[in-house]
Backbone as a chain_set.jsonl record, in Angstrom:
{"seq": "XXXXXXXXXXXXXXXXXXXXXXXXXXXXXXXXXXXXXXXXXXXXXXXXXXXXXXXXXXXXXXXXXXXXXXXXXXXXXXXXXXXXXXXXXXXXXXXXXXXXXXXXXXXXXXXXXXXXXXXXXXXXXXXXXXXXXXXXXXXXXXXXXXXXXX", "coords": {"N": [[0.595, 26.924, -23.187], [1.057, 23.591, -21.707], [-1.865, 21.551, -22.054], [-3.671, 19.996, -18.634], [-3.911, 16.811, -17.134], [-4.44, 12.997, -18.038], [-3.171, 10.749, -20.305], [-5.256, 8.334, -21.688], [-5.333, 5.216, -23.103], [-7.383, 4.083, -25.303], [-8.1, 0.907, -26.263], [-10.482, -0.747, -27.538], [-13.199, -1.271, -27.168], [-13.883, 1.217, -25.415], [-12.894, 2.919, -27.712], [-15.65, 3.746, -28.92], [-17.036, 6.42, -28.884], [-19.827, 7.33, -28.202], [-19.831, 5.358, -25.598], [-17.931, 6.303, -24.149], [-18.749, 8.583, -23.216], [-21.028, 8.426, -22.034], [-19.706, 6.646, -19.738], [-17.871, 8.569, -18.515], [-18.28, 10.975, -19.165], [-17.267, 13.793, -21.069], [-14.215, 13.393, -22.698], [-11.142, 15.375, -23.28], [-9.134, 16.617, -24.922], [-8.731, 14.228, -28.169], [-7.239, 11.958, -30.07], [-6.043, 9.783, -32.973], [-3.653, 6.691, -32.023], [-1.224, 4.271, -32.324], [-0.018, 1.44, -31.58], [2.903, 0.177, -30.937], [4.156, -2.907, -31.565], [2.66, -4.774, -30.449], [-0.176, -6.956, -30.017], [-4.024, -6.985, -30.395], [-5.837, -9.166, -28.997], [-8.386, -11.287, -28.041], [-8.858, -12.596, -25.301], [-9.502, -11.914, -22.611], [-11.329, -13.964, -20.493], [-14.544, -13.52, -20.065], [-17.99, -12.773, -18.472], [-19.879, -15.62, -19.264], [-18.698, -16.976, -21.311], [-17.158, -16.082, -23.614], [-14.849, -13.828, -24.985], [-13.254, -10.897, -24.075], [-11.299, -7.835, -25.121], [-7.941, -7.444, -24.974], [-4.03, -6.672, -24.995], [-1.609, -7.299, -25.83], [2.234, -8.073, -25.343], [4.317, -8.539, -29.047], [6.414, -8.742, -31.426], [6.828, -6.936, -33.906], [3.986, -6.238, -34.732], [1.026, -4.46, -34.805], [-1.176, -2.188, -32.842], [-3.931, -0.288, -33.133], [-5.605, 2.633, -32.108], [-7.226, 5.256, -29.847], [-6.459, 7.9, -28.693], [-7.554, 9.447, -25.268], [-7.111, 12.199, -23.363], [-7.787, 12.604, -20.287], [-9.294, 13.327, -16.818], [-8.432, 12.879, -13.14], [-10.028, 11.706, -12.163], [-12.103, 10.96, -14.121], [-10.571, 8.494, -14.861], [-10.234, 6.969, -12.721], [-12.908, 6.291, -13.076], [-12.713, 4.698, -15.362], [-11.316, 2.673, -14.02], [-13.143, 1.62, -12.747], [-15.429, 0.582, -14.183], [-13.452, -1.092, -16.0], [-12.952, -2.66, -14.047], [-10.474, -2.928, -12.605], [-8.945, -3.912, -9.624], [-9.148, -6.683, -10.307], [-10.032, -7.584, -12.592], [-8.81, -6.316, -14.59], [-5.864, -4.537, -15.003], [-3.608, -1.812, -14.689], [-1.321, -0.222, -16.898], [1.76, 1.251, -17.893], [2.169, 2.722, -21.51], [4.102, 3.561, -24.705], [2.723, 5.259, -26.728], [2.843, 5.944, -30.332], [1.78, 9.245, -32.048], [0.047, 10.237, -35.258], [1.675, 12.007, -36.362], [4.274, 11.017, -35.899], [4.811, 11.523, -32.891], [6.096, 10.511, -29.941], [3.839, 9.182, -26.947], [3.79, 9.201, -23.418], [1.054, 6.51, -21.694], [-1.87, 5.692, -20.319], [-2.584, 2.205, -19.613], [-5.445, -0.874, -20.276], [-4.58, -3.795, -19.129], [-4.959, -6.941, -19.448], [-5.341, -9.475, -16.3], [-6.122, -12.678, -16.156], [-5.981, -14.525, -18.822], [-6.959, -16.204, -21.413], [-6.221, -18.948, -24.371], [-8.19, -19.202, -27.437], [-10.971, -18.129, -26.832], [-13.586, -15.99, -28.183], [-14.864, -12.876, -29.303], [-18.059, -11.239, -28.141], [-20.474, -10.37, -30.144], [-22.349, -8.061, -30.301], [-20.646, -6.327, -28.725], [-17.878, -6.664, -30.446], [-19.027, -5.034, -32.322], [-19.294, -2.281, -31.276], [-16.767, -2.08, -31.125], [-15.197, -1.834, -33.482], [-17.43, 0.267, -34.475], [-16.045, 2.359, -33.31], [-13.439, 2.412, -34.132], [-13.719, 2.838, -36.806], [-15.119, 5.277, -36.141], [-13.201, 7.218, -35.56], [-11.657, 7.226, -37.833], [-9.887, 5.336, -37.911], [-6.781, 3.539, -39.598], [-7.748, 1.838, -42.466], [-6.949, -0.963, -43.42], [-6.896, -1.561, -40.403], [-9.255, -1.608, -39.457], [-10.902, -3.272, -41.26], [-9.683, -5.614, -40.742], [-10.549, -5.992, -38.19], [-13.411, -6.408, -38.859], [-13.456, -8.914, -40.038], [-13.068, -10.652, -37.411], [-13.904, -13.216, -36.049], [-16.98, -13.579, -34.311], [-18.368, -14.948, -31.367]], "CA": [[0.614, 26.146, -21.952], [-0.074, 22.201, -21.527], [-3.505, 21.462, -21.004], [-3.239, 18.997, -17.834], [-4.626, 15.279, -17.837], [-3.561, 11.947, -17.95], [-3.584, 9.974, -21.416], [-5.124, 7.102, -21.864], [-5.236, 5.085, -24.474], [-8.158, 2.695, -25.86], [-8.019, 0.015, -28.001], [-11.126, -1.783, -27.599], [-14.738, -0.649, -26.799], [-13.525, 2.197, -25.405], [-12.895, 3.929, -28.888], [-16.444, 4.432, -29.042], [-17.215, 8.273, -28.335], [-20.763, 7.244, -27.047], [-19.778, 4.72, -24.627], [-16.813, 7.131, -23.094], [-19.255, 9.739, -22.783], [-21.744, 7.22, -21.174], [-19.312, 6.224, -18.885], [-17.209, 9.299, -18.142], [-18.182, 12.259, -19.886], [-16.577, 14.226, -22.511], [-13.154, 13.771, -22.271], [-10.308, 16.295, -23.241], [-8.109, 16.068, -26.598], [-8.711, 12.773, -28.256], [-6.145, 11.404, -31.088], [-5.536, 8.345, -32.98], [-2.421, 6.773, -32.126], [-0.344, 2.679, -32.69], [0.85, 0.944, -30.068], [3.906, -0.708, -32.02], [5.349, -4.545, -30.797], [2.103, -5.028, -29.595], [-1.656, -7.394, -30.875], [-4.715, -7.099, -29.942], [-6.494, -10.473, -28.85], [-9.829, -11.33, -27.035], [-8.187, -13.516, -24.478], [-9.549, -12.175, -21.16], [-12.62, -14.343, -19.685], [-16.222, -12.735, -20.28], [-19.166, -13.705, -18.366], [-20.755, -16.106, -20.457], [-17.404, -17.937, -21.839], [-17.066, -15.02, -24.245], [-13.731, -12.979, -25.034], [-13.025, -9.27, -24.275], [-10.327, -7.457, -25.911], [-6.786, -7.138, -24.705], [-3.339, -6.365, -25.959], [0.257, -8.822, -25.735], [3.283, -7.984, -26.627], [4.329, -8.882, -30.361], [7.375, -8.085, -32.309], [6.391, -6.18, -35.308], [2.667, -5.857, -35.028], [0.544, -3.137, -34.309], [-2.501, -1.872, -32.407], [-4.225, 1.646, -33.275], [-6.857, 3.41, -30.93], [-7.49, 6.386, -29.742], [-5.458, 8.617, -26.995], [-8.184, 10.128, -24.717], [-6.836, 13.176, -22.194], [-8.744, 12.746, -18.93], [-8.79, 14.019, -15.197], [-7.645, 11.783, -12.525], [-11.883, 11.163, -11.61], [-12.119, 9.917, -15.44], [-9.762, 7.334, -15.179], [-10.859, 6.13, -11.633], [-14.139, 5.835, -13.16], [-12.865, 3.898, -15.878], [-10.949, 1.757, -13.403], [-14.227, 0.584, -12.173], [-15.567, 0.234, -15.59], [-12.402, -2.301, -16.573], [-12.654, -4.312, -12.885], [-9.438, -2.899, -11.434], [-7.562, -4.518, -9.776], [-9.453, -7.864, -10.211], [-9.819, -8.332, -13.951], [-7.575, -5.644, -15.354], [-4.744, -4.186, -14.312], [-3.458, -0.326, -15.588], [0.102, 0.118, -16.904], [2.074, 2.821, -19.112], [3.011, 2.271, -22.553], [4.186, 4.293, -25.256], [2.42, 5.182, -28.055], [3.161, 7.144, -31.766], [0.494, 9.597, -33.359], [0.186, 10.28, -36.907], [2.998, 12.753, -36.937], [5.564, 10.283, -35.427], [5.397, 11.829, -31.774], [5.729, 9.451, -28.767], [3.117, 9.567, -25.726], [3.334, 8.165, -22.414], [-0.334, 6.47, -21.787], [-2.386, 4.534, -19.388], [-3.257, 1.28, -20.603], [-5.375, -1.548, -19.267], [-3.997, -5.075, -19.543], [-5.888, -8.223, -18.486], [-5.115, -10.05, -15.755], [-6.222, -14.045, -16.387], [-6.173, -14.603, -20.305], [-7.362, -17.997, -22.111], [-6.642, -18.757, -25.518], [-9.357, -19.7, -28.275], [-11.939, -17.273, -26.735], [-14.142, -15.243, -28.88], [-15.723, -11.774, -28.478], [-19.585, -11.38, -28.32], [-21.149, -9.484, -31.668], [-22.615, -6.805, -30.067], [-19.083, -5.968, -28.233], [-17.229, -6.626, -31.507], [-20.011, -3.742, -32.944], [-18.51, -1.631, -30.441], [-15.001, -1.753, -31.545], [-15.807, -1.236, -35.044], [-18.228, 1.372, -34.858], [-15.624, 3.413, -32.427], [-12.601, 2.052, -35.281], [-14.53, 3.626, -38.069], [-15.587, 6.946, -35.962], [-12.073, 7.836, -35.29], [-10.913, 6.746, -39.247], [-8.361, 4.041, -37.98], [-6.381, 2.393, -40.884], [-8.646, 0.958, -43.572], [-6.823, -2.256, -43.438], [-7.071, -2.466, -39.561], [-10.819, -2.053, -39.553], [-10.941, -4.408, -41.917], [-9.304, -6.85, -39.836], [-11.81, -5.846, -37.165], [-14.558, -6.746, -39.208], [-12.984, -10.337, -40.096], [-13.006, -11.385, -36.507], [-15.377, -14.073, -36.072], [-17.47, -13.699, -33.086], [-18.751, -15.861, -30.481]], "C": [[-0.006, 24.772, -22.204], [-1.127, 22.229, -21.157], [-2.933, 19.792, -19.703], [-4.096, 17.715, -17.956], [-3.817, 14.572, -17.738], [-4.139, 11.137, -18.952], [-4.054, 8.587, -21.126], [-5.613, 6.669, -22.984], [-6.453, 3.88, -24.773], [-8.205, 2.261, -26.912], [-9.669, -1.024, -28.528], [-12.626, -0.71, -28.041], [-15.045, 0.24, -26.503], [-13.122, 3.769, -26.363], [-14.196, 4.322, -29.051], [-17.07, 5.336, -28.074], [-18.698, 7.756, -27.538], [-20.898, 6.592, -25.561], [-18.93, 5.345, -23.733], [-17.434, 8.022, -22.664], [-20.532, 9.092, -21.968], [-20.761, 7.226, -19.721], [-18.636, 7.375, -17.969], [-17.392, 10.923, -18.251], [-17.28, 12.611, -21.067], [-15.036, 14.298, -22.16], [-12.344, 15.042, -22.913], [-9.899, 16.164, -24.825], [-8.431, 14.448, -27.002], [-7.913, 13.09, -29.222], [-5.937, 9.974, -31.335], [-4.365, 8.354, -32.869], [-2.033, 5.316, -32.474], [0.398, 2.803, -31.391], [1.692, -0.184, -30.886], [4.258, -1.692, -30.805], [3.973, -4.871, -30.156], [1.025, -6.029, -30.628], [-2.261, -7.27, -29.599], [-5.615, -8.57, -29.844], [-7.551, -10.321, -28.02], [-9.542, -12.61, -26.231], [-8.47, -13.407, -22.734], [-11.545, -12.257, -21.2], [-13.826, -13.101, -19.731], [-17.066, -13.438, -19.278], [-19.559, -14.124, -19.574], [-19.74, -16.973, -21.743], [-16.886, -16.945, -23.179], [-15.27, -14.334, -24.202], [-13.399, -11.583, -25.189], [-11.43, -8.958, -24.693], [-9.215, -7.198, -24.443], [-5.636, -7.144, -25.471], [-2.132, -7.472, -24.898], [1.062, -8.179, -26.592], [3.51, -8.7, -27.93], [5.195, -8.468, -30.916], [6.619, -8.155, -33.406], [4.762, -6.382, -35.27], [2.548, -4.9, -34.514], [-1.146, -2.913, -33.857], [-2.843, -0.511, -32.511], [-5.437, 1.683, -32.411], [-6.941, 4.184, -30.861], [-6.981, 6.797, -28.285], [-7.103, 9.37, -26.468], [-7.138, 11.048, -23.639], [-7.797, 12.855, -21.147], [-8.385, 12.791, -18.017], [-8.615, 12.46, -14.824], [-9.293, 10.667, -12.553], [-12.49, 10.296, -13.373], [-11.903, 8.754, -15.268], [-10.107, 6.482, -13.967], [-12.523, 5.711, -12.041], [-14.414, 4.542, -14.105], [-11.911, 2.576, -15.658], [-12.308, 0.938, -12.943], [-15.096, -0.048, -13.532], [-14.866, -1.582, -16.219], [-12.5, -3.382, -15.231], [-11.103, -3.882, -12.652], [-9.478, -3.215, -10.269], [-7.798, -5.767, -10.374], [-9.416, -8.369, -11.941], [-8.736, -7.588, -14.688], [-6.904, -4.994, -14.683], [-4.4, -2.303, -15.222], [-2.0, -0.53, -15.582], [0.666, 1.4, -17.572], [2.707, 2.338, -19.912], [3.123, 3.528, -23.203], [3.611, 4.597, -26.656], [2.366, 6.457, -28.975], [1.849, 7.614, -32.654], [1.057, 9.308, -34.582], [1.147, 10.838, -37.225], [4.543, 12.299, -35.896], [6.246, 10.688, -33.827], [4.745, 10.916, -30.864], [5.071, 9.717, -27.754], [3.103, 8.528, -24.734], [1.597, 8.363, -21.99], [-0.954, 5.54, -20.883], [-2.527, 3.208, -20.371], [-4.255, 0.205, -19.796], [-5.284, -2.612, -19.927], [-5.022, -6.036, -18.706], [-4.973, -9.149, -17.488], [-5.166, -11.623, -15.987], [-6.317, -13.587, -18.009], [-6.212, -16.221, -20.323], [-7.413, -17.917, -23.12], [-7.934, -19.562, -26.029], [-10.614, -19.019, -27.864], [-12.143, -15.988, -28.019], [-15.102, -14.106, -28.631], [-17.182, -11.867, -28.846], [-20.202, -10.191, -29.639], [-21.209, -8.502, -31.095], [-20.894, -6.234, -29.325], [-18.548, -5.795, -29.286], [-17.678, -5.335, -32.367], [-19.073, -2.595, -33.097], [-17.716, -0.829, -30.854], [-14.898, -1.377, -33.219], [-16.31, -0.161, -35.694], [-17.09, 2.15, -34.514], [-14.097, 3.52, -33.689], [-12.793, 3.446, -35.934], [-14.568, 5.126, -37.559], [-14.964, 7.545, -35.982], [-11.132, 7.505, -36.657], [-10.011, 6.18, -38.81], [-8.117, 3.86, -39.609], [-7.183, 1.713, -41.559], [-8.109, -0.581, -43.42], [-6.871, -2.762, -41.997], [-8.367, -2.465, -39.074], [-10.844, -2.934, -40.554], [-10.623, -5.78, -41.5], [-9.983, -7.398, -38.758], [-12.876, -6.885, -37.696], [-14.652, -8.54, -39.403], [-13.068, -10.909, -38.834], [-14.214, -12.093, -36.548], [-15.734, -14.505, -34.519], [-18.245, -14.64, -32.319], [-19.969, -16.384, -30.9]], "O": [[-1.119, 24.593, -22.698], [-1.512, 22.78, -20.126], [-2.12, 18.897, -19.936], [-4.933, 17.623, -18.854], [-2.655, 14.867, -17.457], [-5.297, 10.738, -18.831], [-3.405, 7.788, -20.451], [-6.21, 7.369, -23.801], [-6.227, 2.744, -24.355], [-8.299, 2.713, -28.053], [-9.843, -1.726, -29.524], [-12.873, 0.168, -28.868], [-16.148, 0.664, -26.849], [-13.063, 4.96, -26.059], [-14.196, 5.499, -29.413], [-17.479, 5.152, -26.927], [-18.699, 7.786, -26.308], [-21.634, 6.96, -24.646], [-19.05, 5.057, -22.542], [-16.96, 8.549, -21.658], [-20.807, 9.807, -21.005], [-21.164, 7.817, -18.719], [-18.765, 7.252, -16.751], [-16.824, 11.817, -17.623], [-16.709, 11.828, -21.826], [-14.627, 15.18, -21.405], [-13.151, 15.954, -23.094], [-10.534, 15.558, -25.689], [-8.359, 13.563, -26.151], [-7.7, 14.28, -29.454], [-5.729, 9.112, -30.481], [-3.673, 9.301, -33.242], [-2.912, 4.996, -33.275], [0.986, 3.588, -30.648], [1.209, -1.209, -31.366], [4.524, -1.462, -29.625], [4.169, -5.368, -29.046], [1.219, -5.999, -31.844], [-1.826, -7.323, -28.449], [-6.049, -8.961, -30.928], [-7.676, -9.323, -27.31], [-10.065, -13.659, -26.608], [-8.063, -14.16, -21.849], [-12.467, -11.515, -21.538], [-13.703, -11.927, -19.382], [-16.924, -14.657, -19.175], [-19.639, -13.489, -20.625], [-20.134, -17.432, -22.815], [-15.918, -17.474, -23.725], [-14.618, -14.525, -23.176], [-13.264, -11.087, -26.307], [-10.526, -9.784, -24.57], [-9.54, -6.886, -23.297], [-5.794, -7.535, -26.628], [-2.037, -8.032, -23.806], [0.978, -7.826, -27.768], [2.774, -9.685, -27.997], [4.902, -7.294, -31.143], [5.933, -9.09, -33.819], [4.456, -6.916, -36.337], [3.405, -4.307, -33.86], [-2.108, -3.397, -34.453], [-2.133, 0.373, -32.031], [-6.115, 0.696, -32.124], [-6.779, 4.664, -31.983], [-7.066, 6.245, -27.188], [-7.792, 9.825, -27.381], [-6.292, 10.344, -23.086], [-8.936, 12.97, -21.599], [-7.225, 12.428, -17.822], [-8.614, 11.417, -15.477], [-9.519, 9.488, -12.825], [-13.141, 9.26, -13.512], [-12.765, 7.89, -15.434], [-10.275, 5.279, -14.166], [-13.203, 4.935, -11.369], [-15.339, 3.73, -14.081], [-11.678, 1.706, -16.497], [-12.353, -0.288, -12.84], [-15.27, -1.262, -13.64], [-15.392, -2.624, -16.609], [-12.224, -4.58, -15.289], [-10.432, -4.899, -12.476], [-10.351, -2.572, -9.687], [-6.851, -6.204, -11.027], [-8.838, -9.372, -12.36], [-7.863, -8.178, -15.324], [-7.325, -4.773, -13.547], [-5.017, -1.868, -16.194], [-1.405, -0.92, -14.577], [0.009, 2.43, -17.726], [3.671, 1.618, -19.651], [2.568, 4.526, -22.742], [4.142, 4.106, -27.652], [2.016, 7.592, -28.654], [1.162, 6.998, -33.469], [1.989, 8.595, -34.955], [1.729, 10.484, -38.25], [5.446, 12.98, -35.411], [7.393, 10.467, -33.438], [3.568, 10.559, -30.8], [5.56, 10.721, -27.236], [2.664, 7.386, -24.872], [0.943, 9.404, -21.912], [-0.365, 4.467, -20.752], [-2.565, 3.226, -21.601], [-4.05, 0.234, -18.583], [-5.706, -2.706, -21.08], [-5.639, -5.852, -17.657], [-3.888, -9.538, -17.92], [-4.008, -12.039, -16.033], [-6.676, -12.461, -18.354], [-5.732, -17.096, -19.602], [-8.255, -17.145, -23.579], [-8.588, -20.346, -25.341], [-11.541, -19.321, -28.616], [-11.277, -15.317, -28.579], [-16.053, -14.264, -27.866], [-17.508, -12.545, -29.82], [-20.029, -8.989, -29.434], [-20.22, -7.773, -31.168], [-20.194, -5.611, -30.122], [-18.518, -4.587, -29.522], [-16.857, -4.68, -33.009], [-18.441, -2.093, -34.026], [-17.674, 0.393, -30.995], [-14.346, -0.406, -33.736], [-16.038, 0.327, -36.791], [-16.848, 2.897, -35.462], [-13.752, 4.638, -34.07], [-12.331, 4.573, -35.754], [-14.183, 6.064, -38.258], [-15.304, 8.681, -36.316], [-9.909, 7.534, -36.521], [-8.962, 6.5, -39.37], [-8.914, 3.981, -40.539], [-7.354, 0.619, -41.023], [-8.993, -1.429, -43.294], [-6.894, -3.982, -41.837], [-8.659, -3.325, -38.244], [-10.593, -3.882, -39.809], [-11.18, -6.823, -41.844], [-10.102, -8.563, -38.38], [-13.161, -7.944, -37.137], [-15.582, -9.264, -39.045], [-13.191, -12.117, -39.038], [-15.301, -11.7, -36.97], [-15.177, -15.311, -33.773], [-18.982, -15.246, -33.097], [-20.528, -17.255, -30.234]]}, "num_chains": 1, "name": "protein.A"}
């Protein structure tokens, strides 16, 4: 039998297990997965002139993260978390695990974006540490680590 839930998918800050369990509790099934045609950029407004992570379409790139399972009370929690409706927005994309199967997934998208913004170190940490915890791709932690922060 399915277990029930509603995927969602993080790419950012959200990959790290302490901060989801901070914010939400323990969620359900986790999994890395790629969000193909897509990049990740730090393009939506921070307090403090700063850049938090979001994703843009992209032919042929790719974003990896981590699928979380969570109840409906999860995801409303991490609507308030992201600033729904006002800074981010929630949509559904599709994204491919490791063994090439497709998942529909929450996502959240930014609302205002500005280029040339940069994310704040400790944030950038974040995404790195949560990268690493969940063994992403060696070359796209690596890419992580190259960002040069605010």
């Amino acid at each position: 039998m399915a277990q029930a839930g509603i995927w969602y998918f993080a790419y950012a800050s959200n990959m790290n297990r302490a901060q989801v369990k901070q914010r939400v509790g323990e969620p359900g099934e986790e999994k890395v997965v790629r969000l193909e045609n897509y990049e990740l950029n730090f393009d939506k407004i921070a307090r403090g002139g700063t850049g938090t992570a979001n994703i843009a379409s992209a032919e042929g790139k790719v974003v990896y993260g981590v699928l979380y399972r969570v109840n409906e009370s999860q995801l409303k929690t991490f609507d308030r978390f992201e600033g729904v409706p006002d800074h981010y927005r929630r949509s559904e994309v599709n994204v491919v695990d490791e063994q090439g199967n497709q998942t529909g997934a929450q996502v959240y998208l930014a609302r205002k974006v500005r280029k040339g913004l940069k994310p704040e170190r400790f944030y950038l940490q974040r995404i790195v540490q949560g990268a690493e915890e969940h063994n992403l791709p060696a070359d796209y932690i690596e890419a992580l680590k190259k960002i040069t922060p605010a």
